[in-house]
C-alpha positions in Angstrom: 0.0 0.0 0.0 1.3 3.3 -0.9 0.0 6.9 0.0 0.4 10.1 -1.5 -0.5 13.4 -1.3 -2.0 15.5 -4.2 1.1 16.7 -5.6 2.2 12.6 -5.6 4.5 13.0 -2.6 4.9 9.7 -0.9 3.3 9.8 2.7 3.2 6.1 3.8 3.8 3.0 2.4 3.2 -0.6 3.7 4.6 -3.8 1.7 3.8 -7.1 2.4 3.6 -10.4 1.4 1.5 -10.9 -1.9 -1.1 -13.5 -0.5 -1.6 -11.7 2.9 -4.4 -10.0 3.5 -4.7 -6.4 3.4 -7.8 -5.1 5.6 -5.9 -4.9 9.3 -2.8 -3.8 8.2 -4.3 -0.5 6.1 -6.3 0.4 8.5 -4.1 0.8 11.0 -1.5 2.6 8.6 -4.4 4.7 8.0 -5.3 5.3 11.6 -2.1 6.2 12.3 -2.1 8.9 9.4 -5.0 10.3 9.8 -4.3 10.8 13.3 -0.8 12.7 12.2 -3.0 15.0 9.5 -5.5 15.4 12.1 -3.7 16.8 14.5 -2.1 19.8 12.2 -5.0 20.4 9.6 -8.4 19.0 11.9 -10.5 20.8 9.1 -8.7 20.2 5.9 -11.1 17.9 3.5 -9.1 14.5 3.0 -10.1 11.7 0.1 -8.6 8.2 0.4 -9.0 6.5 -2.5 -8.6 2.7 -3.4 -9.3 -0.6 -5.2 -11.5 -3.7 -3.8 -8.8 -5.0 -1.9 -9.2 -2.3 0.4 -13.0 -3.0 0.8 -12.9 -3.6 4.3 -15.1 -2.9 7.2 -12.2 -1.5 9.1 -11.0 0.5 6.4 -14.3 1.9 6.3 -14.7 2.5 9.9 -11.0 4.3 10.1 -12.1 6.8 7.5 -15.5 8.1 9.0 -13.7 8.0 12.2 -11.3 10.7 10.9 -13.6 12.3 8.5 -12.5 11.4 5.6 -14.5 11.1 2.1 -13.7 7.6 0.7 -13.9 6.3 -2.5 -13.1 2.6 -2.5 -13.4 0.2 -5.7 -16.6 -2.9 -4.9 -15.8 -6.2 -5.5 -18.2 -7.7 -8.6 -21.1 -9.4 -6.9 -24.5 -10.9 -8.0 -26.6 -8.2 -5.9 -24.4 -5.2 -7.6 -24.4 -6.7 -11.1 -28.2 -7.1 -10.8 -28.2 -3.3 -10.0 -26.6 -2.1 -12.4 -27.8 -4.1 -15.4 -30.4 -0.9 -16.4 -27.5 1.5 -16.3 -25.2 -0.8 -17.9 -27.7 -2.0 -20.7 -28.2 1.5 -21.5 -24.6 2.3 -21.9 -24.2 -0.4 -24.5 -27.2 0.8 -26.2 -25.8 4.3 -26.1 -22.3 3.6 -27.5 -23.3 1.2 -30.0 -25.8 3.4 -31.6 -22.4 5.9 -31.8 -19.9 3.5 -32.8 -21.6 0.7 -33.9 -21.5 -3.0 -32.7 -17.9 -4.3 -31.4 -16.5 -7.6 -32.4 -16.8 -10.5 -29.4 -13.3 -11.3 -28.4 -12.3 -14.5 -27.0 -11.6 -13.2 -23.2 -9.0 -16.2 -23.0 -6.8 -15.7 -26.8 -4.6 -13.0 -24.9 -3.9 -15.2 -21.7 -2.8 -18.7 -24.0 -0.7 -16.8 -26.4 0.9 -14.8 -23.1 1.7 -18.3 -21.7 2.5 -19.7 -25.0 5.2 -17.1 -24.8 6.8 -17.8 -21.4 6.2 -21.1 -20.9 8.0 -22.8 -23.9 9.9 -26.1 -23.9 13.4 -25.8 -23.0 13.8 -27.7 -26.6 12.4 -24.8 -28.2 14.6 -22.2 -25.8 12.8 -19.6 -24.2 10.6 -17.1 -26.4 13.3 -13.8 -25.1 16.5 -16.6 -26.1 15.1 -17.0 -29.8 14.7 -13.1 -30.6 17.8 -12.6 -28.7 19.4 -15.0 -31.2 17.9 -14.3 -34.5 20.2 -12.0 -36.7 18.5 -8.5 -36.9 18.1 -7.1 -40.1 19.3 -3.4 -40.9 18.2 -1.3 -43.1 
């Protein structure tokens, strides 16, 4: 987790482990910055902004303790899909009558041909080894 201020000055950052969860730990680094911010600006309007992972009770709780407006990325769910259907619907409706009706991609194509890439048989040498070894041709 990384904070910034407006001008993208770093104010905090946490790292941790990739598969460890994230709720605790930010809000606690929150807690403990807002409480720092707090204490020199106590009416300065402060927006936290951040993606589903961060979609945490305690998150939540930290920022209305401290005041501050939140705008935090949902996770996809059945109940939020089923609310949004008319306003999504209607989007689609909107920019296909401006730009016409976009091709169906295959959502997987990009993902095999990524893997085909970097998982090649050591017989074949590894996708970087072979353009790495072909002769370049200048012009």
């Amino acid at each position: 987790m990384f904070v910034f201020d407006q001008h993208g000055y770093p104010l905090a950052s946490l790292l941790r482990p990739g598969n460890a969860d994230v709720g605790g730990d930010a809000a606690r680094v929150l807690r403990n910055l807002f409480k720092i911010l707090r204490s020199t600006w106590k009416n300065v309007p402060i927006e936290f902004r951040a993606d589903a992972a961060f979609c945490r009770r305690e998150v939540y709780q930290v920022c209305e303790e401290f005041k501050v407006v939140y705008f935090i990325g949902l996770k996809s769910n059945h109940n939020l899909r089923c609310l949004a259907k008319d306003l999504s619907d209607s989007t689609k409706h909107e920019f296909e009558s401006i730009y016409g009706v976009l091709p169906q991609q295959d959502k997987t194509a990009w993902r095999r041909k990524q893997e085909k890439m970097r998982f090649s048989s050591k017989a074949e040498g590894r996708v970087q080894e072979i353009k790495e070894s072909e002769p370049t041709s200048e012009k």
